[in-house]
N, CA and C atoms of all chains as a GROMACS GRO file, in nm:
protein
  594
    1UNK      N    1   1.175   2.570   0.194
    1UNK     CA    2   1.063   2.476   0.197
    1UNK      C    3   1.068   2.384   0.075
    2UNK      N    4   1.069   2.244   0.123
    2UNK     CA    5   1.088   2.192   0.025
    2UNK      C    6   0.895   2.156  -0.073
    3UNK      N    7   0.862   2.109  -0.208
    3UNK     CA    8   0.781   2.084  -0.237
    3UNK      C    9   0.713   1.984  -0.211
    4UNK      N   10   0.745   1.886  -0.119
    4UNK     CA   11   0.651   1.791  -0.090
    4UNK      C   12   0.616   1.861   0.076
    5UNK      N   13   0.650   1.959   0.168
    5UNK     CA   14   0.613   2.001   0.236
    5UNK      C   15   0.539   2.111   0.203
    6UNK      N   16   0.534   2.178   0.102
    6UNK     CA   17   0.468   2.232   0.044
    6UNK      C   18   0.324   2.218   0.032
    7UNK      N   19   0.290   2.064  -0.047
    7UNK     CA   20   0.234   2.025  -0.069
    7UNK      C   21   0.066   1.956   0.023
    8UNK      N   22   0.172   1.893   0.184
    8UNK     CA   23   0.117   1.889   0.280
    8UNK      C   24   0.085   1.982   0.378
    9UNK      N   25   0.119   2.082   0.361
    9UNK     CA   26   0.094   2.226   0.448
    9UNK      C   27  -0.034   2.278   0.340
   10UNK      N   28  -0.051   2.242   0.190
   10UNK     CA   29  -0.162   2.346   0.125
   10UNK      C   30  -0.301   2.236   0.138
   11UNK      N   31  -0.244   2.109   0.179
   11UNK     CA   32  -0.392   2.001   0.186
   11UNK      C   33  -0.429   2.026   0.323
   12UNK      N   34  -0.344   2.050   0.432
   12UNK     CA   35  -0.373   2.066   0.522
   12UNK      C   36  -0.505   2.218   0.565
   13UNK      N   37  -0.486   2.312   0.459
   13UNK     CA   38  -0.504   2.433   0.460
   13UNK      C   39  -0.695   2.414   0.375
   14UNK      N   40  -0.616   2.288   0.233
   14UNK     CA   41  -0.739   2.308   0.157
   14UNK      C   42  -0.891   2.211   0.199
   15UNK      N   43  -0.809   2.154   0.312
   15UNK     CA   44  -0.889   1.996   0.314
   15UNK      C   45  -1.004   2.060   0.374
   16UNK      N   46  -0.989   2.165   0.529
   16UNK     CA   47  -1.136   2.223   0.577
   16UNK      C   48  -1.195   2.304   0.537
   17UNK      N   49  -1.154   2.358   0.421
   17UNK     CA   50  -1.198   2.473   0.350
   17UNK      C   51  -1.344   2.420   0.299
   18UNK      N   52  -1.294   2.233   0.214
   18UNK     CA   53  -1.381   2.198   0.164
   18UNK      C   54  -1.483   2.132   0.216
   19UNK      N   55  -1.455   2.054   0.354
   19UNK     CA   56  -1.540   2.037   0.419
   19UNK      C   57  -1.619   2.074   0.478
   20UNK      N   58  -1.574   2.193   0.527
   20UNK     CA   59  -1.659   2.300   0.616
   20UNK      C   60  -1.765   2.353   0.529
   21UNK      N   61  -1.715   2.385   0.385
   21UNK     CA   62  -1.762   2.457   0.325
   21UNK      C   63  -1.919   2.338   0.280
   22UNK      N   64  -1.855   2.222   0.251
   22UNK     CA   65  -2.003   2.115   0.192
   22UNK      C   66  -2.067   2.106   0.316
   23UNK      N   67  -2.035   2.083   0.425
   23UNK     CA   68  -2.132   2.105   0.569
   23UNK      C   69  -2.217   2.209   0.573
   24UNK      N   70  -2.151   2.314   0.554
   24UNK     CA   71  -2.278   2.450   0.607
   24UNK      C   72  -2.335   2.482   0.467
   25UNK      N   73  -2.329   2.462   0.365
   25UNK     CA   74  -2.352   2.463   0.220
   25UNK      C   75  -2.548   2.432   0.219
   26UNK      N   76  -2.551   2.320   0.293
   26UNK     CA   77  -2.689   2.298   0.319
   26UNK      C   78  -2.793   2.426   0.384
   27UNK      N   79  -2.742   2.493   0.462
   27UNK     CA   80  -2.762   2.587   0.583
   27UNK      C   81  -2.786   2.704   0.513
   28UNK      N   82  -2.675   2.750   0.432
   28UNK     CA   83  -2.698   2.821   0.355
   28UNK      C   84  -2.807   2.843   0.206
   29UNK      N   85  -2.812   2.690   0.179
   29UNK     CA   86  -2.892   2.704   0.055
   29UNK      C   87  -3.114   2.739   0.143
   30UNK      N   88  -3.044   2.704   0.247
   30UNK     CA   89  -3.233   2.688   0.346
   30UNK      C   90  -3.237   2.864   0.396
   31UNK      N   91  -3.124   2.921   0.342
   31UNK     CA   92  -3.109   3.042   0.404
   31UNK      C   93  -3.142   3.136   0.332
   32UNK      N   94  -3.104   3.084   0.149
   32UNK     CA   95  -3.111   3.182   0.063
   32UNK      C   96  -3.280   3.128   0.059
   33UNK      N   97  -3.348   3.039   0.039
   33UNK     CA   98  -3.440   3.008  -0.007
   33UNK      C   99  -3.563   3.055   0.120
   34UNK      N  100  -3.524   3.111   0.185
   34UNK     CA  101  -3.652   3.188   0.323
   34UNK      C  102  -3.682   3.305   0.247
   35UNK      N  103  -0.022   2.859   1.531
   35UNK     CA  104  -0.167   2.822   1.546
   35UNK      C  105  -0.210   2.768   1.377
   36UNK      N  106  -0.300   2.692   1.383
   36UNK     CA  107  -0.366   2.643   1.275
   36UNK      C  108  -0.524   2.635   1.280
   37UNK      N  109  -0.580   2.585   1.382
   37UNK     CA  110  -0.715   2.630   1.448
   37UNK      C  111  -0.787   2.741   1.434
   38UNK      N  112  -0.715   2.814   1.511
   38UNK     CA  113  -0.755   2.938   1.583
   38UNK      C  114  -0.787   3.010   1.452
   39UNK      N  115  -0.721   2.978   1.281
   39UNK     CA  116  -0.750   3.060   1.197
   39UNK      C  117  -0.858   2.989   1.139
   40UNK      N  118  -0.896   2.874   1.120
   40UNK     CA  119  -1.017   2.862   1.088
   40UNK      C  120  -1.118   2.894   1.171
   41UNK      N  121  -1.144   2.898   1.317
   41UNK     CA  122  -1.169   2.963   1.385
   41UNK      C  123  -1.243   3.079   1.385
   42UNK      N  124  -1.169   3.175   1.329
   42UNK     CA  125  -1.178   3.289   1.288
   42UNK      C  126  -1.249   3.300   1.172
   43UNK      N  127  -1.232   3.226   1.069
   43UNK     CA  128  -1.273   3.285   0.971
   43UNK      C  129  -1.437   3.217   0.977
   44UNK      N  130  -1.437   3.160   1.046
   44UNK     CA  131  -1.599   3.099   1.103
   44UNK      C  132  -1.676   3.156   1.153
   45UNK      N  133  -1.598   3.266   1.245
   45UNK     CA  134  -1.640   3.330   1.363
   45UNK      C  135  -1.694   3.464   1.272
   46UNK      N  136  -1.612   3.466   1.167
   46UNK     CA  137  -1.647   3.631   1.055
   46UNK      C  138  -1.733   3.584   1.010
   47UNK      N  139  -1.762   3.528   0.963
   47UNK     CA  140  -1.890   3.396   0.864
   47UNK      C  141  -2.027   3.483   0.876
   48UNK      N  142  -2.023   3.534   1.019
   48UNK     CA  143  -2.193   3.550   1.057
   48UNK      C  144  -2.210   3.672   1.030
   49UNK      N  145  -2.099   3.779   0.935
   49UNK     CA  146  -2.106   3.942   0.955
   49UNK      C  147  -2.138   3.945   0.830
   50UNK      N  148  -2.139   3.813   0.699
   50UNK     CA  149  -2.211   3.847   0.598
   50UNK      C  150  -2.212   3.697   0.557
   51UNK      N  151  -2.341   3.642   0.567
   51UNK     CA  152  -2.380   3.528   0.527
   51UNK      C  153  -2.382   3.517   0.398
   52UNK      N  154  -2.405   3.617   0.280
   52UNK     CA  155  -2.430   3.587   0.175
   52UNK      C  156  -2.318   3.561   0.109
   53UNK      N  157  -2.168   3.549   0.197
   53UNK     CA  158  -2.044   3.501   0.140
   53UNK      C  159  -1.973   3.388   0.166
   54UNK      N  160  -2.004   3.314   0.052
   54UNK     CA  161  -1.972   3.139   0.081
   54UNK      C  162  -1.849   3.181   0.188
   55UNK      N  163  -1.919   3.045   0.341
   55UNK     CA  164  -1.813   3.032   0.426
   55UNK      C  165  -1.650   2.990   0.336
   56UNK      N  166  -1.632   2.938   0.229
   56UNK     CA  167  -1.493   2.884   0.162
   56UNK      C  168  -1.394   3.013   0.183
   57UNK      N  169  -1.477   3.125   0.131
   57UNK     CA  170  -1.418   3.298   0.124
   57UNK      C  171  -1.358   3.313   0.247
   58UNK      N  172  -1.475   3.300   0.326
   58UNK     CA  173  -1.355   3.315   0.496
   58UNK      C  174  -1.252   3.253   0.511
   59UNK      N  175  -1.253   3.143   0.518
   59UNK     CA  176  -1.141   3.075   0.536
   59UNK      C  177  -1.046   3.094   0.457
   60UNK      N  178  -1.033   3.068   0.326
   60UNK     CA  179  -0.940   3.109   0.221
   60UNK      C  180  -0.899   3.273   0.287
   61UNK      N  181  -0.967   3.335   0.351
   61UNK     CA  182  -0.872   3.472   0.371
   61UNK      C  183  -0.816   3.442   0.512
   62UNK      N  184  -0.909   3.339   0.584
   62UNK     CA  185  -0.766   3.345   0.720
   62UNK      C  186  -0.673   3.299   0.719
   63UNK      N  187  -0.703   3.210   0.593
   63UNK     CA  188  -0.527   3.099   0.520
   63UNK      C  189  -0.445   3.172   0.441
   64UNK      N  190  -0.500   3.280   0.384
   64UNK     CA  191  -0.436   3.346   0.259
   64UNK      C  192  -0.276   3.377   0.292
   65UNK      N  193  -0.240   3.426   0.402
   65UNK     CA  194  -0.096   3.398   0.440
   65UNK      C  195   0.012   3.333   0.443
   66UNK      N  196  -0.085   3.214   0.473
   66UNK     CA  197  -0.026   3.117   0.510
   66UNK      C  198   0.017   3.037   0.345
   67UNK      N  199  -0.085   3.057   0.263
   67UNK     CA  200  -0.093   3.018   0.128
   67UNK      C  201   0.071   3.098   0.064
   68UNK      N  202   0.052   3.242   0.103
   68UNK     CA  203   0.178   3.368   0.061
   68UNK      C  204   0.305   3.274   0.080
   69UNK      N  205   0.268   3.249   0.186
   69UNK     CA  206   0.422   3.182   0.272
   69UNK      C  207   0.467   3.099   0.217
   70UNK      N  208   0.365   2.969   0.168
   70UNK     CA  209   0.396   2.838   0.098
   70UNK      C  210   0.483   2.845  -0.002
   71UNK      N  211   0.401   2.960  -0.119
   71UNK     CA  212   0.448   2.977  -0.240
   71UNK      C  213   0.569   3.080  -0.225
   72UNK      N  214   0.599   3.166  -0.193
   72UNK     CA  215   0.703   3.237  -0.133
   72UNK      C  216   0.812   3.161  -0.134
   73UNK      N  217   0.732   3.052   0.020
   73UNK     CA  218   0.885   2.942   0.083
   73UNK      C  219   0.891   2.888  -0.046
   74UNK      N  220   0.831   2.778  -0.122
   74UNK     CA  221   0.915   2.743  -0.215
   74UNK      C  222   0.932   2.799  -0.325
   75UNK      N  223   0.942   2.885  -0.351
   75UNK     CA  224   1.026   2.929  -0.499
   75UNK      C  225   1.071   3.036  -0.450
   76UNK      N  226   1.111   2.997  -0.361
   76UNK     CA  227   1.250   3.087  -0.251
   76UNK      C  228   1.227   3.254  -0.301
   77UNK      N  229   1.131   3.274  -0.288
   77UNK     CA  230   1.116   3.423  -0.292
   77UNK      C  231   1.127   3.512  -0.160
   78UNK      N  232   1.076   3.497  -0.067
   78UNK     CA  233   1.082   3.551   0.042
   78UNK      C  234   1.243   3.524   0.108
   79UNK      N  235   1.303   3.614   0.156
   79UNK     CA  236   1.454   3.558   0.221
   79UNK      C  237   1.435   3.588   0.369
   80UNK      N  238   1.348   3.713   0.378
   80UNK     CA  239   1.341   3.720   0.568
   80UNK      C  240   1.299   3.625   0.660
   81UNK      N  241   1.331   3.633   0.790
   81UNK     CA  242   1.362   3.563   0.884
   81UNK      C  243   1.224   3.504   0.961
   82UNK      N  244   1.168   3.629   0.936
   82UNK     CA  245   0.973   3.634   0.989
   82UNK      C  246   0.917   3.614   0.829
   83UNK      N  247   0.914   3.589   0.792
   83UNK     CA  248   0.828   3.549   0.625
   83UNK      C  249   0.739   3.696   0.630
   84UNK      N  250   0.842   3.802   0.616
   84UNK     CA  251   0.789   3.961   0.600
   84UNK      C  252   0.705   3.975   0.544
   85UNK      N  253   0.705   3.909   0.346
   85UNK     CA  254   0.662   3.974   0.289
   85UNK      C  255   0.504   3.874   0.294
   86UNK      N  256   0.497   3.780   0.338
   86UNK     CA  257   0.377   3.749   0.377
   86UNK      C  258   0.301   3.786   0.457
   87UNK      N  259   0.362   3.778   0.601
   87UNK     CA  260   0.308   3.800   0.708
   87UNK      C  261   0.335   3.910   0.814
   88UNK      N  262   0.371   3.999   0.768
   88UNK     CA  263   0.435   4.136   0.868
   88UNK      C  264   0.311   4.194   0.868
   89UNK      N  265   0.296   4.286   0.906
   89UNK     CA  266   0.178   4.413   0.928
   89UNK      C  267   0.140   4.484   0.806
   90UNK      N  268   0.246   4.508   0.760
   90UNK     CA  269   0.178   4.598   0.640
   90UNK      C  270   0.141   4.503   0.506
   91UNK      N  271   0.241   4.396   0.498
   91UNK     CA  272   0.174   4.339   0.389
   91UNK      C  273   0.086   4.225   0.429
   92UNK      N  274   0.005   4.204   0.564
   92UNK     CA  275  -0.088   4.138   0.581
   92UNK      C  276  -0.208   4.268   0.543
   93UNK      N  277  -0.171   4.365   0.540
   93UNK     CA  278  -0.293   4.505   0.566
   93UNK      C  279  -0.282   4.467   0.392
   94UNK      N  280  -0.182   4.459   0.284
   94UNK     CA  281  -0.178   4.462   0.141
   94UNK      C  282  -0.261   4.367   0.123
   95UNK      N  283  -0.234   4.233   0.135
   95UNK     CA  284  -0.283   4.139   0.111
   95UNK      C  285  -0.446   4.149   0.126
   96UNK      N  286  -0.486   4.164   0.268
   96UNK     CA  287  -0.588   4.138   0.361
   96UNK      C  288  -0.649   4.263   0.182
   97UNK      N  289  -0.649   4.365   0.199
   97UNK     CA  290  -0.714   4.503   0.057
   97UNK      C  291  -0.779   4.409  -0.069
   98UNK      N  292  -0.594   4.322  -0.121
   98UNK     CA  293  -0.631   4.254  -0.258
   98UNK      C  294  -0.737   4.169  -0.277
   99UNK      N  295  -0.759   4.118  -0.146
   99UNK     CA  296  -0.846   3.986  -0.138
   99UNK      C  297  -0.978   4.025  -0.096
  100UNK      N  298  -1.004   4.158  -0.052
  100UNK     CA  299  -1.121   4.198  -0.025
  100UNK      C  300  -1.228   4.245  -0.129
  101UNK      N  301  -1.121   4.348  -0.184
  101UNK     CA  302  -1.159   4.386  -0.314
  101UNK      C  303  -1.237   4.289  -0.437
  102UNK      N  304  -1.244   4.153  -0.401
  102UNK     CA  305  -1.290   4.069  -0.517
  102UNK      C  306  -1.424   4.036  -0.483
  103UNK      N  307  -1.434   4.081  -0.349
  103UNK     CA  308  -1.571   4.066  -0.286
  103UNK      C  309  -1.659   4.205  -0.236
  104UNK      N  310  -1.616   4.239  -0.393
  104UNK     CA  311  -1.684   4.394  -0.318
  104UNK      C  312  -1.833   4.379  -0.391
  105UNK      N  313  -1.884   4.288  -0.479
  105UNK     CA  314  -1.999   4.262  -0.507
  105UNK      C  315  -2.115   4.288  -0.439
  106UNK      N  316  -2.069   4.228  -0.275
  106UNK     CA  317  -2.092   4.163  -0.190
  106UNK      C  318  -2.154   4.269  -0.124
  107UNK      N  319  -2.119   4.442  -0.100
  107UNK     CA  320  -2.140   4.521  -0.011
  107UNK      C  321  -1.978   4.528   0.073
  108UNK      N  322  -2.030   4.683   0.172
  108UNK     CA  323  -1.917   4.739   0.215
  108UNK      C  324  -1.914   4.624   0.362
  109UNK      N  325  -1.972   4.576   0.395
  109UNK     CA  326  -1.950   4.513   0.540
  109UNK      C  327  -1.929   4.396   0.490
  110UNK      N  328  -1.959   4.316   0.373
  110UNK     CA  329  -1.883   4.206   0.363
  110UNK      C  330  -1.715   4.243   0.322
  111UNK      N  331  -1.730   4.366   0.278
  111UNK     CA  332  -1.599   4.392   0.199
  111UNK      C  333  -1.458   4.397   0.332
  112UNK      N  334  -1.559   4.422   0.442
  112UNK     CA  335  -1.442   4.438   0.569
  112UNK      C  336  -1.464   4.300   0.638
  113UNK      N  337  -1.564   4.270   0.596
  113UNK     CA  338  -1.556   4.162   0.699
  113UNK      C  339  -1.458   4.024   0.640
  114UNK      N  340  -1.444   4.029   0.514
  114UNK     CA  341  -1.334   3.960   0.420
  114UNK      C  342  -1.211   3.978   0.470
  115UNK      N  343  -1.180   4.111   0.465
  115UNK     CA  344  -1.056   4.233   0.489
  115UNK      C  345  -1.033   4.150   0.602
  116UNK      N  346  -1.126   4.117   0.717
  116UNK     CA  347  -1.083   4.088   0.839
  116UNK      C  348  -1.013   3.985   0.890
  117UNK      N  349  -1.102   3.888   0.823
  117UNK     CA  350  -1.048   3.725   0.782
  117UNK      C  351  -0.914   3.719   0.741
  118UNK      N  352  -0.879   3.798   0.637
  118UNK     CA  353  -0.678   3.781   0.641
  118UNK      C  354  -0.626   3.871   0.738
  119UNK      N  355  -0.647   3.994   0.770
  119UNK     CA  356  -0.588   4.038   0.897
  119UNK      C  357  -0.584   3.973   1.018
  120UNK      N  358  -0.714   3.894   1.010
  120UNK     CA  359  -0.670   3.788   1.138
  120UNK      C  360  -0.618   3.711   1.166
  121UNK      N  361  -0.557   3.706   1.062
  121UNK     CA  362  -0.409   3.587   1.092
  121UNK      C  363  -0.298   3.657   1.107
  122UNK      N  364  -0.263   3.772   1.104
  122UNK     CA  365  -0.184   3.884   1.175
  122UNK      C  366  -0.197   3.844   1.337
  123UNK      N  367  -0.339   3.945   1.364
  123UNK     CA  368  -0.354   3.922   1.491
  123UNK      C  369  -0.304   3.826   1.552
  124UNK      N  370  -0.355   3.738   1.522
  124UNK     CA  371  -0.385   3.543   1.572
  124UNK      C  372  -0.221   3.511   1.638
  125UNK      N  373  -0.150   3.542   1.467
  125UNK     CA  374  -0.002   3.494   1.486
  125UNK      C  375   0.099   3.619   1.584
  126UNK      N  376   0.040   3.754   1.592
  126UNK     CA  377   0.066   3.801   1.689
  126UNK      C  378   0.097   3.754   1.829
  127UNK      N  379  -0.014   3.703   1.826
  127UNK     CA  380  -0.073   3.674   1.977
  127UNK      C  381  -0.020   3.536   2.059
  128UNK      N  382   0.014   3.477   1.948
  128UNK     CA  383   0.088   3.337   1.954
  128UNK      C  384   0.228   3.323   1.961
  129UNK      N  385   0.308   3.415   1.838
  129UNK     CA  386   0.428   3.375   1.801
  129UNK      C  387   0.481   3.456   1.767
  130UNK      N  388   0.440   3.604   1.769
  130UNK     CA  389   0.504   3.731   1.720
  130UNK      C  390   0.479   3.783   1.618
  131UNK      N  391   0.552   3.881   1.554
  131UNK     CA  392   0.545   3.905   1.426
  131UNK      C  393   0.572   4.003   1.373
  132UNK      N  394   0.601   4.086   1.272
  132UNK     CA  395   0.679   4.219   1.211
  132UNK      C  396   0.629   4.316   1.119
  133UNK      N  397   0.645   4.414   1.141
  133UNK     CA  398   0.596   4.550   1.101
  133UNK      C  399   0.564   4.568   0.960
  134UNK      N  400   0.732   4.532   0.879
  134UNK     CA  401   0.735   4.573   0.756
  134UNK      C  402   0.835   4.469   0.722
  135UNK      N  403   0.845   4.408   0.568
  135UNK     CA  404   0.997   4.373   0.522
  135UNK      C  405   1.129   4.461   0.504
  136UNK      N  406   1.189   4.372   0.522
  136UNK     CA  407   1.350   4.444   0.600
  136UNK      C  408   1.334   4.502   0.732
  137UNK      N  409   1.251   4.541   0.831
  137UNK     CA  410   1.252   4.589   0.895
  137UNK      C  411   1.368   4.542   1.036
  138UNK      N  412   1.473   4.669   1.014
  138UNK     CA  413   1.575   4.616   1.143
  138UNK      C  414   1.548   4.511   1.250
  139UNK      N  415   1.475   4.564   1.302
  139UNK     CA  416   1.427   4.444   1.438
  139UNK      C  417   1.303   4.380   1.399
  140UNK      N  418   1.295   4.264   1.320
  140UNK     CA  419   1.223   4.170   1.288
  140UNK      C  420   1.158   4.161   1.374
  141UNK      N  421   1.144   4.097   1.480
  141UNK     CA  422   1.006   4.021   1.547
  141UNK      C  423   0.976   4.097   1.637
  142UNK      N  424   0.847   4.161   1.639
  142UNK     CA  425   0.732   4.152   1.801
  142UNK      C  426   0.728   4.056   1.852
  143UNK      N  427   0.732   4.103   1.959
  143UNK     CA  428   0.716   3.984   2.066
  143UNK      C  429   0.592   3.961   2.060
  144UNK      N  430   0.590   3.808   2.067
  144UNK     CA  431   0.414   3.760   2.107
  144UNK      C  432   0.324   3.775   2.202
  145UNK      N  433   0.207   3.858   2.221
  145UNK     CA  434   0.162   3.857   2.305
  145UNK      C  435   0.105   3.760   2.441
  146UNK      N  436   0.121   3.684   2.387
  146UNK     CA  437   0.055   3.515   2.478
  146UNK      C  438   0.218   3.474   2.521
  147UNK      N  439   0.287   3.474   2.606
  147UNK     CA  440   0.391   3.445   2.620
  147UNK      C  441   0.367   3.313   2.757
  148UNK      N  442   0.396   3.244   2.737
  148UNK     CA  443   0.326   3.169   2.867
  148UNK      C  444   0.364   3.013   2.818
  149UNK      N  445   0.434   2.957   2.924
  149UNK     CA  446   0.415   2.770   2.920
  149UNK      C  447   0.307   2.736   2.896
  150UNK      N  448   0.175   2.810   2.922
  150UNK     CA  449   0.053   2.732   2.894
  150UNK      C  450  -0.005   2.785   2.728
  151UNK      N  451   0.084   2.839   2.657
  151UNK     CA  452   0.042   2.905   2.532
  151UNK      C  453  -0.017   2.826   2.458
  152UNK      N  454  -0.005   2.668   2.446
  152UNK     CA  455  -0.087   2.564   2.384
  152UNK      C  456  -0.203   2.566   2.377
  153UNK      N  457  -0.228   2.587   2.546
  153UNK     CA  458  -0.370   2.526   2.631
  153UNK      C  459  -0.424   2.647   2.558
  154UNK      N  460  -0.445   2.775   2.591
  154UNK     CA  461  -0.466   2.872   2.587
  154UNK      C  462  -0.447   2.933   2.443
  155UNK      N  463  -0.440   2.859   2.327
  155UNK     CA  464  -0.436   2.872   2.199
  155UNK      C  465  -0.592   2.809   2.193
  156UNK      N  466  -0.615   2.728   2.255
  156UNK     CA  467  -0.700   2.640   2.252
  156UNK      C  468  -0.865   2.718   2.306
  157UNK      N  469  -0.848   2.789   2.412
  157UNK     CA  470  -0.976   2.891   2.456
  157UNK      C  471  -0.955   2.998   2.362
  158UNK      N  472  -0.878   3.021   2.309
  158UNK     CA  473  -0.894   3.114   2.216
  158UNK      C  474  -0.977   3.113   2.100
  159UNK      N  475  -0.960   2.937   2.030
  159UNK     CA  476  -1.065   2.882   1.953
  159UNK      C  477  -1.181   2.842   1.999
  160UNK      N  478  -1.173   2.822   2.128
  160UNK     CA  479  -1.349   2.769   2.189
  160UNK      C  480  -1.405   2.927   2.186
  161UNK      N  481  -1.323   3.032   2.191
  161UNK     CA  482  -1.419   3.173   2.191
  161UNK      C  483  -1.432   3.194   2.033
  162UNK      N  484  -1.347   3.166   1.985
  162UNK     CA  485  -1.405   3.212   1.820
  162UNK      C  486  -1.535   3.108   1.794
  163UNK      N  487  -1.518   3.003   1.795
  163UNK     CA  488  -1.606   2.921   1.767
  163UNK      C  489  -1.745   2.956   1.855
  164UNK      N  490  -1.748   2.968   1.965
  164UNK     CA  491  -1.853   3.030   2.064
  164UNK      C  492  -1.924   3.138   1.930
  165UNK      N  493  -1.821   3.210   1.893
  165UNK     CA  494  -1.908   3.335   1.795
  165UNK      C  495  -1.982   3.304   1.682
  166UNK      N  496  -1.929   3.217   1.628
  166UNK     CA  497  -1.971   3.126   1.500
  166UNK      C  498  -2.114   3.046   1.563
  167UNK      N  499  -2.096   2.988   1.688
  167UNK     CA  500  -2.241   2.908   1.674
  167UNK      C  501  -2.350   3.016   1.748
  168UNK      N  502  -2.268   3.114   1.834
  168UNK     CA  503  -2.412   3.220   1.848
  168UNK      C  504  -2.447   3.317   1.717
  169UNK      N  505  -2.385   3.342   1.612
  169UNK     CA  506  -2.427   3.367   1.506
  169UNK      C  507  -2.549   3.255   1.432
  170UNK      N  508  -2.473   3.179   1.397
  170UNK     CA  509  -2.597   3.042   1.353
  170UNK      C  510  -2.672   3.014   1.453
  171UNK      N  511  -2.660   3.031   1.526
  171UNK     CA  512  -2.807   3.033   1.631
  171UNK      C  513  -2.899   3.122   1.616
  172UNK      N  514  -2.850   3.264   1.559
  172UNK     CA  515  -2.926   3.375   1.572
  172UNK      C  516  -2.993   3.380   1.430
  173UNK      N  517  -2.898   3.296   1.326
  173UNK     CA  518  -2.959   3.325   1.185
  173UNK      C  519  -3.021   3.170   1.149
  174UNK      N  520  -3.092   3.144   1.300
  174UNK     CA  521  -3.185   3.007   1.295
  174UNK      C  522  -3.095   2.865   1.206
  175UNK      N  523  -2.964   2.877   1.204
  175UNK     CA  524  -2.892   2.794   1.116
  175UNK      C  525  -2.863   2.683   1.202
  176UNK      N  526  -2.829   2.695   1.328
  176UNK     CA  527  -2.795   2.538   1.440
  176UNK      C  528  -2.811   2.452   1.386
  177UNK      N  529  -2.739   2.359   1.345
  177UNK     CA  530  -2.769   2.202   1.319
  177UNK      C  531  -2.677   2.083   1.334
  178UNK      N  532  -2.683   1.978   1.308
  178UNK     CA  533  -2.544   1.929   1.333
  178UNK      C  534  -2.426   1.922   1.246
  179UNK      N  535  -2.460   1.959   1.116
  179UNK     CA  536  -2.357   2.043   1.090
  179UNK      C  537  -2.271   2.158   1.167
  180UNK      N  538  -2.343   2.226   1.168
  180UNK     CA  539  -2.284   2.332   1.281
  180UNK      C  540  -2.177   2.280   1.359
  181UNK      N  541  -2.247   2.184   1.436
  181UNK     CA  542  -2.189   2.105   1.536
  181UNK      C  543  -2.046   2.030   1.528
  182UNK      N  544  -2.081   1.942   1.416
  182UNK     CA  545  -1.997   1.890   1.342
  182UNK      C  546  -1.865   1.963   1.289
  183UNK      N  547  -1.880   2.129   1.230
  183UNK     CA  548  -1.807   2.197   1.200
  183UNK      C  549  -1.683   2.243   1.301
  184UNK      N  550  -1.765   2.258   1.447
  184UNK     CA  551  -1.658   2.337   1.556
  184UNK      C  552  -1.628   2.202   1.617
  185UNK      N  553  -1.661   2.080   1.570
  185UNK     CA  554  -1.598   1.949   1.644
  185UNK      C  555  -1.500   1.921   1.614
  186UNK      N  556  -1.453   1.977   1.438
  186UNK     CA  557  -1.376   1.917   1.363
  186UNK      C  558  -1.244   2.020   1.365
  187UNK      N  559  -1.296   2.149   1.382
  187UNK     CA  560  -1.254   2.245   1.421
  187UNK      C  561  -1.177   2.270   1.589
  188UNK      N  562  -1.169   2.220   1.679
  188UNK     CA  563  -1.196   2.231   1.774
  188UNK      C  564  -1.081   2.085   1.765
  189UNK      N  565  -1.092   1.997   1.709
  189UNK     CA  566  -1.028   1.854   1.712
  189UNK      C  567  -0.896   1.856   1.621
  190UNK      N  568  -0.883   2.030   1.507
  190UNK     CA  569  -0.779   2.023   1.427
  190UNK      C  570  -0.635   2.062   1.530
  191UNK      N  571  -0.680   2.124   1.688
  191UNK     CA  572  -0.636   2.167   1.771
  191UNK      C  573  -0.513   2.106   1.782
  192UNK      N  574  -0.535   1.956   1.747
  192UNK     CA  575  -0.449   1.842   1.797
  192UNK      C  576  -0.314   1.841   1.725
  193UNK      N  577  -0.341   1.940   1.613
  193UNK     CA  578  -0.192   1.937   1.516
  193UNK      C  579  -0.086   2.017   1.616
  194UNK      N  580  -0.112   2.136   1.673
  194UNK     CA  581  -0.027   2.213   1.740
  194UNK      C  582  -0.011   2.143   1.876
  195UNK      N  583  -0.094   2.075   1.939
  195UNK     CA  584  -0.110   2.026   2.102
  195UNK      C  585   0.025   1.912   2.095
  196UNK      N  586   0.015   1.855   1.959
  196UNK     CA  587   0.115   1.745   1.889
  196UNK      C  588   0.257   1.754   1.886
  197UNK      N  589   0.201   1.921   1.824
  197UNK     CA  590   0.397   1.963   1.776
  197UNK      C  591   0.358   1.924   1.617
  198UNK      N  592   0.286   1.871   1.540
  198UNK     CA  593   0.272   1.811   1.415
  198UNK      C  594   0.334   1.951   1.310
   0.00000   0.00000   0.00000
């Protein structure tokens, strides 16, 4: 494996991590606060 | 599959809420992460990326990564555990996969064996995701986020449908 495939296989991996994660982030903060 | 593991780790999401959704996912990727760093700095030499993804050291892995969330309680602690074992399963079920490193006969056969294995990669994620929004349904969470989440999810489908 070279490092620029590397590279696009770990954004690919990190990109919904972070999105998903700032989406339901809201959901969760209305969740802790009940 | 690439989906089907976020998928999953969405679908675990609802067995302990009090663990940032990022945790899930990072454990249904965690393999895949093994593999990256493995593949390049040419550590791994087997044929099935053993020492990432075989059975026993997805069961190693799936332990190390649980263990950091043992804060959390014993049912988040498995339900973590589960999230990297399920990319065992997942890639089982898809593409095969192996016992142990070195192990003589490298690959299981995949369970999903089928011309339609694409399509049908694909209901596999509309059922994980199904679990994820009847969870947030049940923990009054529905919103369009939610929505938004298994759209995007559900639309990452397109990398494998691609060949990408």
């Amino acid at each position: 494996m070279t490092w620029t495939r590397a590279f696009i296989e770990i954004a690919f991996i990190i990109m919904p991590i972070v999105v998903f994660s700032l989406l339901l982030q809201r959901e969760r903060q209305r969740e802790e606060g009940r | 599959m690439y989906a089907g593991h976020l998928a999953a780790g969405l679908a675990l999401r609802g067995r302990a809420r009090r663990v940032p959704v990022a945790a899930f996912l990072a454990g249904a990727f965690l393999l895949d992460v093994l593999w990256i760093l493995f593949g390049v700095l040419h550590i791994d030499p087997t044929p099935g990326n053993d020492w990432s993804h075989s059975l026993l050291m997805s069961m190693v892995w799936a332990t190390a990564f649980a263990v950091l969330f043992w804060r959390f309680g014993r049912i988040a602690l498995v339900a973590i555990w589960l999230s990297v074992f399920s990319h065992f399963v997942l890639d089982l079920i898809v593409q095969g996969g192996s016992l142990y490193p070195f192990q003589p006969r490298s690959q299981l056969i995949p369970i999903l064996v089928s011309a339609h294995a694409r399509q049908l990669q694909l209901w596999l994620c509309v059922v994980l995701l199904s679990l994820f929004v009847y969870d947030e349904r049940r923990a009054n969470s529905l919103s369009w986020r939610t929505r938004a989440v298994c759209a995007i999810a559900l639309a990452t489908n397109a990398r494998f449908l691609l060949g990408v």
